[in-house]
NULUMMI-16668 format. One record per residue (C-alpha): residue in one letter; x, y, z. Coordinates in steps of 0.02 Angstrom, whole numbers, plus 50000, padded with zeros to 5 digits. Layout:
AXYZ/...
This chain:
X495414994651791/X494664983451913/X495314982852081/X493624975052153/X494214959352039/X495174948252162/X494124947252283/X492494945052181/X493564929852108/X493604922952307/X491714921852325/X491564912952159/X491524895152165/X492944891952042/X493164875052032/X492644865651896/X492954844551898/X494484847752001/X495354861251871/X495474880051898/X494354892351765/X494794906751871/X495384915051713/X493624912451633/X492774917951772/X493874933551767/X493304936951596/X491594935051611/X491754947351762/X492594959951654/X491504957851505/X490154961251602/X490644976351699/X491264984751514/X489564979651478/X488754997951436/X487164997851531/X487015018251571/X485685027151532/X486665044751511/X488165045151398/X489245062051406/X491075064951333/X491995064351464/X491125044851517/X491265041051334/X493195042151346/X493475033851477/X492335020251431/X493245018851272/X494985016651365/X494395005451488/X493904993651345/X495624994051261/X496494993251401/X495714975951442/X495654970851241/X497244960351216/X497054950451385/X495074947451353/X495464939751180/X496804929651222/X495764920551356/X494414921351227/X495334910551107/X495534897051222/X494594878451209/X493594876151360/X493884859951466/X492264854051516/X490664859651466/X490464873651601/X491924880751519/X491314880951382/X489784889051431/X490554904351495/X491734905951339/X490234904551224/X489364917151330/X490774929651363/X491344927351175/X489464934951146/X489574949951253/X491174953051180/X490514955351011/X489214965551076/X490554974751183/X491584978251016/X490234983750900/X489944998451027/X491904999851037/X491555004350840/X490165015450883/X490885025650982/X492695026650910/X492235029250729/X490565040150755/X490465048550926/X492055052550993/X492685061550821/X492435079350825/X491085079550697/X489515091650781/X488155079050769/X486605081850885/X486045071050995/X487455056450965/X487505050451151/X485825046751149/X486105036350997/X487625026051099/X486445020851217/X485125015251101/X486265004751003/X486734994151140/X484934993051176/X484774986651009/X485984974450969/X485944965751174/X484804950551120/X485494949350943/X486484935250872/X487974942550754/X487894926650639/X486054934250575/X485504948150472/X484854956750625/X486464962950666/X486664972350494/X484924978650486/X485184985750654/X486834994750620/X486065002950459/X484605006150566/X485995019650658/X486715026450550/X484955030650467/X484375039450629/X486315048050655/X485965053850474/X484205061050498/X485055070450647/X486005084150543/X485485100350446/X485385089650296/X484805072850291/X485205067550116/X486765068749966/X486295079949866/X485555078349687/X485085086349536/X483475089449517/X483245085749351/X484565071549296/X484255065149488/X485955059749482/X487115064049654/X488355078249670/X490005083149740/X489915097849849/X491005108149712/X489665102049571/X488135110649638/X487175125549554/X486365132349699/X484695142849665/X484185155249750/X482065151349723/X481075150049866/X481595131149885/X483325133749860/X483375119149711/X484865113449658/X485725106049499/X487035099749400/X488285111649279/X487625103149125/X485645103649181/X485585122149245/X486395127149078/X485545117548975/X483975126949047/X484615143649049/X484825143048846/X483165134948838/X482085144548986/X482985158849019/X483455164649209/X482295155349289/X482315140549412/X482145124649299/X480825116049420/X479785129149491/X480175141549344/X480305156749490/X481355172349419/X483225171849475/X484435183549468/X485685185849314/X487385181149416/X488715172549353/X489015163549527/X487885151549567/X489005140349704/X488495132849877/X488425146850003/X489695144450149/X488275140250278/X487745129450159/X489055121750096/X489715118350293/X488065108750313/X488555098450155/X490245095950233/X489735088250405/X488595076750297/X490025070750191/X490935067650345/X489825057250471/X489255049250296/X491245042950278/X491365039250486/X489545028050449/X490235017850330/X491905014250424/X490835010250546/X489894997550434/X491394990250368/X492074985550533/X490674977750584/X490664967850435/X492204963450466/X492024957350657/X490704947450597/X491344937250464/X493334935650547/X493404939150703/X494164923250786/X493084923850951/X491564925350860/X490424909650933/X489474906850766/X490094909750604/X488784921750492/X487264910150400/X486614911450225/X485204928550265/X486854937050324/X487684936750142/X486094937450047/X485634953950155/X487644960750119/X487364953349918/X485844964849921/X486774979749979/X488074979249843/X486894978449703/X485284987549730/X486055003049804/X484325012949782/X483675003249936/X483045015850072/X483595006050176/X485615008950146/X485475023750011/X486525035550091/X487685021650173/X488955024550014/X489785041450027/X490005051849862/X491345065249867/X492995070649795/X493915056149873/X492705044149862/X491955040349711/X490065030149710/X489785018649753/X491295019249868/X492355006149754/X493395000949932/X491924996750009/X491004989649895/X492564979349829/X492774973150016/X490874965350008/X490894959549850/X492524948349861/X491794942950041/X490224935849961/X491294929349824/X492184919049948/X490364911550026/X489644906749887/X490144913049689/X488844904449587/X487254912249712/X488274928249693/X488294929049505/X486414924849502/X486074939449596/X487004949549492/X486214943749332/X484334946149402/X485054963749465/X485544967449300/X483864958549201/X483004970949312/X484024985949267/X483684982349078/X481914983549103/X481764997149215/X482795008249134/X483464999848957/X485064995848895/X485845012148914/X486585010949091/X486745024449236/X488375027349298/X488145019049455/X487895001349345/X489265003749244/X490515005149403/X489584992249466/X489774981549309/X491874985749316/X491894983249507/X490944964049498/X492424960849352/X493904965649450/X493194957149598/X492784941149498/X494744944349423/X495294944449599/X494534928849659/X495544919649496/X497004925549568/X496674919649750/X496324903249696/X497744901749573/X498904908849741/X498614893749830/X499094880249728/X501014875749733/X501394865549553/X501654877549419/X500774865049285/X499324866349389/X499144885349382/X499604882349188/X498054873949161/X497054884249257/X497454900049163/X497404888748996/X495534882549052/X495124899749059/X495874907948914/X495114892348814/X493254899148891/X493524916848853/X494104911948674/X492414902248632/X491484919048694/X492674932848617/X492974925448432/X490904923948418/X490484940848361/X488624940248356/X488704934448533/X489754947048570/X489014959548505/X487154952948598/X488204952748768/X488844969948729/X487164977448741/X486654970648878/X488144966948989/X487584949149059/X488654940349199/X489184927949086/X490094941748985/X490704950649149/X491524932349196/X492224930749041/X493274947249015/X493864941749200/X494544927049139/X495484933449002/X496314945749101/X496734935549237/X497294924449093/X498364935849019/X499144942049179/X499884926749191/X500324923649017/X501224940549022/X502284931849181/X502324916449072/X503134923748913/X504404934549028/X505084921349110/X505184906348976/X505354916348814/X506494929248875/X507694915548952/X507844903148859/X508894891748988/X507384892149108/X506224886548946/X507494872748911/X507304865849088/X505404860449051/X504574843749050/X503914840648852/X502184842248921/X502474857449022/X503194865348857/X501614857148746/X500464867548879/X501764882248875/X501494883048674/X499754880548698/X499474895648810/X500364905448672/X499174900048545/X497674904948640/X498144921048670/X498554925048478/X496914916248450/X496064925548574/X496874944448516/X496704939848328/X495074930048313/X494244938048457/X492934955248448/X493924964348563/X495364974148549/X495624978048729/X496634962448765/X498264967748666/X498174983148767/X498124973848914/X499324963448890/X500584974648824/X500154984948988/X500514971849099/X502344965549010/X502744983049020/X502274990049164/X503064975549258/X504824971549168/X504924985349043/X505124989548835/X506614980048824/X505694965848853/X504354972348745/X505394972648618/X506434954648620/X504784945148635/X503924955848476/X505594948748400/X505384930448430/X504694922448301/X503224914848399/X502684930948434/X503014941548262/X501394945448187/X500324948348329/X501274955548472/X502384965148348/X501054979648271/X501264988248430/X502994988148449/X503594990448288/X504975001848267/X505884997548430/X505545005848584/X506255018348687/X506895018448869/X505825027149001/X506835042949060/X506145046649228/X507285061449259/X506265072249146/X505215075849317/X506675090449354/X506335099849234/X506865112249078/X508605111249184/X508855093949137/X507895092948949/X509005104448874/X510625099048947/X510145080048889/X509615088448700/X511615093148695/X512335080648769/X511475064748770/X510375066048605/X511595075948524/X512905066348407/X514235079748435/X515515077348591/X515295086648748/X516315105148742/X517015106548913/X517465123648886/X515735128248835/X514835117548951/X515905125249113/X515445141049051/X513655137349052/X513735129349228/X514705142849298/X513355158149330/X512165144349352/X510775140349488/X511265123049586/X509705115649500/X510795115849341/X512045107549417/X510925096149494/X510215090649322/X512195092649244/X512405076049343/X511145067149307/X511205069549105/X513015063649126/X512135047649199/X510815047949075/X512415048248944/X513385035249020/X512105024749038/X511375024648867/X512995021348801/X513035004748907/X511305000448851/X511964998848658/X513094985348713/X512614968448731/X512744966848928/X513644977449045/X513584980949230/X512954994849356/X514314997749436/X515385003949272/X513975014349235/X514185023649432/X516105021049418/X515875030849242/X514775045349331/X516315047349471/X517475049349336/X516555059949239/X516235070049406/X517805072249448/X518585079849287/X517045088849242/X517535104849307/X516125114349298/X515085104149409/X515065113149597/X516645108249697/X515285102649843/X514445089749721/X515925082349623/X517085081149799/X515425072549886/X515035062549727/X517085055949673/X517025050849853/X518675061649896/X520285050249933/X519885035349827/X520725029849660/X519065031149519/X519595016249437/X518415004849320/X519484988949336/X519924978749495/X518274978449558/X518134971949727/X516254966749752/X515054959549652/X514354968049510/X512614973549502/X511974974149320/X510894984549224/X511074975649051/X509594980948894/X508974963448945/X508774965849124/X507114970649215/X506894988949213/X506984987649399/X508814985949379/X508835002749286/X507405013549390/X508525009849550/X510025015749494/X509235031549435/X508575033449603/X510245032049690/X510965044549569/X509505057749590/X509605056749786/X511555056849814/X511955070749702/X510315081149782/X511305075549955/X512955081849904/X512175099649839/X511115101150008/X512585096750115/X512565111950224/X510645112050277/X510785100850440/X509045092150402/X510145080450293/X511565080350392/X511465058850428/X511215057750239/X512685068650197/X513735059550349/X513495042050277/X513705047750085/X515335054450123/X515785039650239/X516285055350375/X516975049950554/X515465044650665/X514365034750572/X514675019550655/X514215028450822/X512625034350726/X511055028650764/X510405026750589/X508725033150514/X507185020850517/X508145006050620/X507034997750747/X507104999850910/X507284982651034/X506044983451168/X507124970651264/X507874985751365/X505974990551413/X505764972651451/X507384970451553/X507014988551649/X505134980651690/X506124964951766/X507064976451863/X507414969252061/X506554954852016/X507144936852018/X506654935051836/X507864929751708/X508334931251515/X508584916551420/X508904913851246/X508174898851115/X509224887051014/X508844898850855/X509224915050980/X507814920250995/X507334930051185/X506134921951313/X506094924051509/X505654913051652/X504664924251770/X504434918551972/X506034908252036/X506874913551886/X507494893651848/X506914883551700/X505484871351722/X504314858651601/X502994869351586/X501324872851475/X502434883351369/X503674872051286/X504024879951127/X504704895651059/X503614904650911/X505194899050796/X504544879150848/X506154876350942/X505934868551113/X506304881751271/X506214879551467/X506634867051557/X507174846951536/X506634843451696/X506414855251873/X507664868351888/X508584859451736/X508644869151578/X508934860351406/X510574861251373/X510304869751193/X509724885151304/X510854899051357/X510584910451501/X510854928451449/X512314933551576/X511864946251712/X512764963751667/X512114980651646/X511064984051500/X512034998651402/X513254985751389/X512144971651303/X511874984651173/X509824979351102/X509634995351003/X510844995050893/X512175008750835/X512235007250605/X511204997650506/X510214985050581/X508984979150492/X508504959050454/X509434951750289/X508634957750155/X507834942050089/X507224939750264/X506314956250293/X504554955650295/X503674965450124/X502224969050250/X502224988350275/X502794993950466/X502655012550546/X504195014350655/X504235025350792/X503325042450768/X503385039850559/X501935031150473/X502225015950356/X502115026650203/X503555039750293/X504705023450352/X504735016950172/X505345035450088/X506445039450217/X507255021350212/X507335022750041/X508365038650035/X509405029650156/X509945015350053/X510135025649926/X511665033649981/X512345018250042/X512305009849877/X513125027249805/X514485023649930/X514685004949919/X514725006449729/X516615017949746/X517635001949721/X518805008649863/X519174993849981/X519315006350130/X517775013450109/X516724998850097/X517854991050232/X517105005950345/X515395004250273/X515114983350301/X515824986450507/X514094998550530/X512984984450458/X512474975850637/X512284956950601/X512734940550690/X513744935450547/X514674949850458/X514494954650276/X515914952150186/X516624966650083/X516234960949925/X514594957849973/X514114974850042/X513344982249869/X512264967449852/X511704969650034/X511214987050019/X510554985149847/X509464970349916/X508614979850040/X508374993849931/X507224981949819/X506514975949991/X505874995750005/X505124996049871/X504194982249884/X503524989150043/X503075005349979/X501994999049833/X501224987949939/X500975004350052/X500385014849914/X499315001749832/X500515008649683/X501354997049550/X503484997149545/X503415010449403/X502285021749500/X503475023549649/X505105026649547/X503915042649486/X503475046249677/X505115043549759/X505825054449592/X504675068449627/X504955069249808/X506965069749785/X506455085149662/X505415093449781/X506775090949928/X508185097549843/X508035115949889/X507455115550040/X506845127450173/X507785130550328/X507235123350484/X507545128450674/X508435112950717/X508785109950910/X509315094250895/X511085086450884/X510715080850681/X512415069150703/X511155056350763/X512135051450953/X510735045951040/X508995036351018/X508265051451068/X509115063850951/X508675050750801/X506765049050851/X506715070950858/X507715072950691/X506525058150599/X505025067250669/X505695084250598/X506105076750447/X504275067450428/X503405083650473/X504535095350353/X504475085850199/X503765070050205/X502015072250273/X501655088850160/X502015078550013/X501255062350050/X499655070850082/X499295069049892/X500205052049817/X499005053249627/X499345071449574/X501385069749592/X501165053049493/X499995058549355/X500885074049341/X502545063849314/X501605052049189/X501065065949055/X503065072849055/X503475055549028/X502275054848878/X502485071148818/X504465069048839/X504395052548727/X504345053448527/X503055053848428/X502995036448363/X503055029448550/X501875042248605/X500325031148571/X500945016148678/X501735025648833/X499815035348837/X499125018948847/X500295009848952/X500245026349092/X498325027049073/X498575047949019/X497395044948867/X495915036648806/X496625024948665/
């Protein structure tokens, strides 16, 4: 973007004691040509500003992470590193406010002036802050209306869909509750200037109105992004020269807790999707100021409070009660931070001990409690932290050394005294103490994250009968997530799953026969649900029996479609239960409900597979289910691409060359093309690369030979993913999909596989390990494991996608195979058999666009929805705990 560059960089004295800063000099150059000193901003000179400064962003920071050599080198990094900042808080500007589409007057004016503002500021200092609110202030004041709306009465501020609009001369609006309140008490007239209004029933926003409310709400939400980022470049960037001072955290402290400050009122959006004060963002700050400095932070927040109390009493707004559960979870959070970073497990013991012994003096005092109930102080808001931070980890605690008692027996005698003593605590703590909120809890978290089995064999140990038993009592009953299809499936189960009388064939193929596929759909997986509960009643028993038992049952069920049982017997092979081949993935009672979820999952999606198997948008799915010819010349859903081949074709006529570390990993040696010692001396791996001496390379590193590149084969054909265990939990998009889009559709991928690798047919399998792309082949046996692996890789990823716990995403993933399994037909012009990179990029696109992105548009609804059938599916004497445990009640 530069040509002038070179030769500006010839009449610069560049040499510095006899080393070359040419690089440096560069930078400064650059940084101060992107430097935006116009006067007159447009569209069109916004843009290209905007890619002129990306387009120079990775190179700029690399060189800005550097350590200066002398101190004129270190001059111009400090200096450049200070434009830079300046450079990037426009960048933010601009990207988050201007360019959108949002019609705000006057907003290339305000570029200008922001620049103008922040060019002599230092980013370490509260200027910086002051100055950005300052903006967004004056972008505000800009638009039709200026402010969130409120009620005039209760003062307190609305969602656009909340507002009783009046039609009075002033146009005054309210909440539901206060206009009717005054209509039974005043009649039709306008509650604050008492004018005469009309008697109609409809008293919403008017569109014009209501548009004007609209644009607020958004430039409000593109403000505090805007905010937030800057934030954030202040306090991590790596190039920043000085790292922010005390004013900078007491300005951001003040910000979180008095949010009826003019100066940032309106910097928290209210709407439907975000709900004040903004939780995120507020979350964000708060743990940031935790960080700097915990014991200033909680004074603030106690004076806040003092000052709340006598301003307005002891009975809180709304805003101070969010603000009271925010500061606990953040104050939670930082426990678990700190407790992340230390290694010995007796350490962390005592730390969650230490806390659990604090909470316990507070909780079992009831006239303290009942003081610090009135008045929420700090010192009660630290204290509920520390209990449930404490009893998150007892719940881990009492799953892993109660529940197995080999692992328990493995102890030191002092790590067991402490392991006892943690127990004690947190019977003291839920007997003695005022509260009853921390059984809930922790029943909530041993649930939610291994399941009511467990529940139930640790309210049956002795060291836990008495206390952890009132709410289990009775036993408890297994989560049946494929209640989410429907009446379909609920009545089949009621005759033949609940129902003590043997299946009729006869009367069952009759029922099936005139049937939509949705019945045979749910037909399948009630014989799961069957099979499966059976199993459970033993003492242990294996997966893989339970899917051999649902391809027998398939197969001489008769009146299951012929397209589902011949896709779901996996035609050809011998439905055995004995001579298993591979090793055995179990679901026993005792096993995490993980285990259980998963294999529901494969079930739902294979037998939804085999019914869709003539609408072409599944046709990979359907290919791989039913092991067809081709899938090893497939180029599988969701792989990743290697941009080697991009790499190689930029190299092209070049005397580079390809080289490969002692751990494989790719590198090239650019100019002569032969090896050299060198700056660069390492690979990112740590193992040594280049050269031993001039045009010598070590001998541990290989030359990649010279042939053509369709031959070297980088993008792999089949399944090429990392091992499992070495896949990264860190969600990726790939391609055109977007991270939440990858995880499904990788997801429905290895769910199939596992259907397949689960048939016990050596041939099969055989044909199913030679598509799985590895530099040391998976053995046969191993293949269900491998598969089954990755597919509790995915969901890892997605919950960590979704911000939504394990449970959560076997309800998504379950509703989404619902919603897929009649689906609409689609122009395809693609070749669906998946030949090319090409053809698999278009069909994942089509596939993202058709049902993916519709349905992940909306991730709560599909989830809460699937929580109440889960609670209204279970009996009534579990009823009480599953509305707790899914949050679909107040308890």
């Amino acid at each position: 973007g530069f040509p002038e560059l070179p030769s500006t960089l010839q009449e610069t004295d560049i040499l510095s004691s006899e080393k070359v800063i040419f690089h440096l000099i560069a930078v400064k150059y650059v940084t101060q040509k992107l430097a935006p000193e116009r006067k007159q901003w447009d569209a069109e000179s916004t843009k290209t500003w905007v890619l002129d400064f990306h387009s120079n962003k990775s190179t700029v920071e690399s060189l800005l992470n550097l350590v200066g050599h002398d101190e004129r080198s270190e001059t111009i990094l400090i200096e450049s590193r200070k434009m830079w900042q300046k450079i990037q808080a426009m960048d933010l500007l601009a990207e988050h406010v201007i360019t959108p589409d949002s019609d705000i007057p006057t907003k290339y004016v305000n570029l200008s002036k922001y620049f103008g503002l922040i060019k002599k500021i230092n980013f370490s200092e509260k200027k910086i802050l002051q100055q950005t609110l300052r903006m967004i202030q004056a972008i505000l004041k800009t638009l039709p209306v200026t402010t969130q709306p409120k009620c005039e009465l209760c003062k307190r501020v609305l969602k656009v869909l909340e507002i009783q609009y009046i039609p009075c001369a002033k146009n005054h609006i309210y909440c539901t509750a206060c206009f009717q309140n005054s209509l039974e008490n005043k009649g039709y007239r306008c509650p604050n200037c008492t004018t005469p209004i009309p008697r109609q029933k409809d008293f919403t926003v008017p569109d014009t109105k209501r548009k004007e409310y609209e644009l607020f709400k958004e430039v409000q939400r593109h403000c505090l992004d805007f905010f937030m980022e800057t934030v954030s470049q202040c306090c991590f960037s790596p190039i920043g020269a000085d790292k922010p001072n005390d004013d900078f955290f007491k300005f951001l402290l003040e910000i979180v807790t008095d949010t009826q400050n003019s100066d940032y009122i309106d910097l928290f959006p209210i709407d439907e999707e975000y709900t004040h004060s903004c939780p995120i963002a507020r979350s964000v700050l708060l743990q940031l100021l935790l960080e700097y400095n915990p014991q200033e932070v909680k004074t603030k927040l106690q004076s806040y409070q003092d000052y709340i109390k006598k301003t307005h009493g002891n009975e809180y707004v709304v805003d101070d009660q969010e603000l009271t559960l925010l500061c606990i979870k953040c104050l939670e959070d930082r426990l678990h931070k700190k407790n992340a970073q230390l290694l010995e497990f007796d350490e962390k013991l005592n730390i969650v001990i230490e806390c659990m012994k604090k909470s316990e003096s507070i909780l079992t005092d009831g006239e303290l409690v009942r003081k610090y109930e009135e008045t929420i102080p700090v010192e009660y808001m630290d204290c509920i932290a520390q209990v449930r931070f404490g009893l998150c980890y007892a719940a881990k605690i009492f799953f892993e050394f109660y529940c197995f008692e080999e692992k328990q027996e493995a102890l030191s005698r002092a790590t067991k005294e402490n392991l006892e003593e943690l127990r004690d605590i947190t019977q003291k703590v839920i007997e003695r103490g005022m509260l009853k909120e921390p059984l809930d809890f922790l029943i909530k978290q041993i649930v939610r994250q291994y399941g009511f089995p467990y529940l139930d064999k640790l309210g049956q140990l002795p060291e836990f009968t008495g206390w952890l038993v009132p709410k289990t009592k009775g036993g408890s009953q297994d989560i049946d997530t494929f209640v989410i299809v429907g009446e379909d499936y609920t009545s089949l189960r009621a005759k033949w799953v609940l129902s003590p009388v043997p299946i009729n064939h006869t009367e069952a193929e009759e029922e099936l026969k005139a049937s939509p596929v949705s019945k045979h759909i749910a037909a399948v997986l009630t014989l799961f649900r069957r099979i499966s509960t059976q199993s459970s009643q033993k003492a242990a028993h294996n997966g893989q029996n339970e899917l051999l038992g649902l391809r027998k049952e398939c197969h001489i069920f008769s009146g299951i479609k012929e397209n589902i049982k011949k896709s779901l017997t996996t035609e050809g092979s011998q439905v055995t239960e004995g001579s298993q081949i591979m090793e055995t993935v179990r679901f026993s009672p005792w096993e995490r409900n993980a285990e259980k979820s998963l294999a529901a999952i494969v079930v739902h999606f294979a037998t939804v597979v085999a019914t869709v198997s003539d609408n072409k948008m599944f046709t990979p799915f359907f290919k791989i289910l039913t092991c067809s010819d081709g899938i090893e010349n497939m180029y599988w859903p969701t792989m990743p691409d290697n941009i080697l081949d991009i790499v190689i074709a930029a190299t092209a006529g070049t005397t580079d060359t390809w080289w490969k570390c002692p751990n494989g990993h790719d590198y090239f040696v650019k100019n002569c093309g032969r090896p050299v010692v060198g700056e660069v001396q390492k690979c990112f791996c740590g193992a040594p690369i280049g050269g031993k001496a001039t045009h010598v390379a070590r001998e541990d590193n290989i030359k990649v030979a010279d042939k053509p590149l369709k031959e070297k084969g980088l993008t792999k054909q089949g399944h090429c993913l990392e091992l499992p265990r070495e896949r990264s939990s860190v969600p990726s998009p790939q391609r055109e999909l977007s991270r939440i889009s990858n995880c499904l559709m990788r997801i429905l991928l290895h769910s199939v596989c596992i259907w397949v690798a689960s048939s016990n047919d050596k041939d099969i399998c055989e044909r199913l390990a030679s598509v799985i792309v590895q530099d040391k082949p998976v053995a046969v046996e191993d293949v269900l494991q491998y598969f089954w692996q990755n597919l509790e890789r995915d969901f890892q990823v997605l919950s960590r996608a979704t911000q939504q716990s394990f449970d959560d995403c076997t309800l998504l993933v379950h509703t989404f195979i619902h919603k897929i399994a009649d689906p609409m037909e689609v122009k395809i012009e693609t070749d669906t058999n998946l030949p090319t990179r090409q053809a698999r990029e278009q069909w994942e696109k089509l596939f993202d666009e058709t049902f993916i992105q519709p349905f992940t548009q909306d991730l709560n609804t599909p989830i809460e929805d699937a929580r109440r059938k889960i609670v209204d599916d279970c009996n009534q004497d579990h009823r009480a705990l599953f509305q707790m445990i899914y949050e679909t009640a107040s308890i």
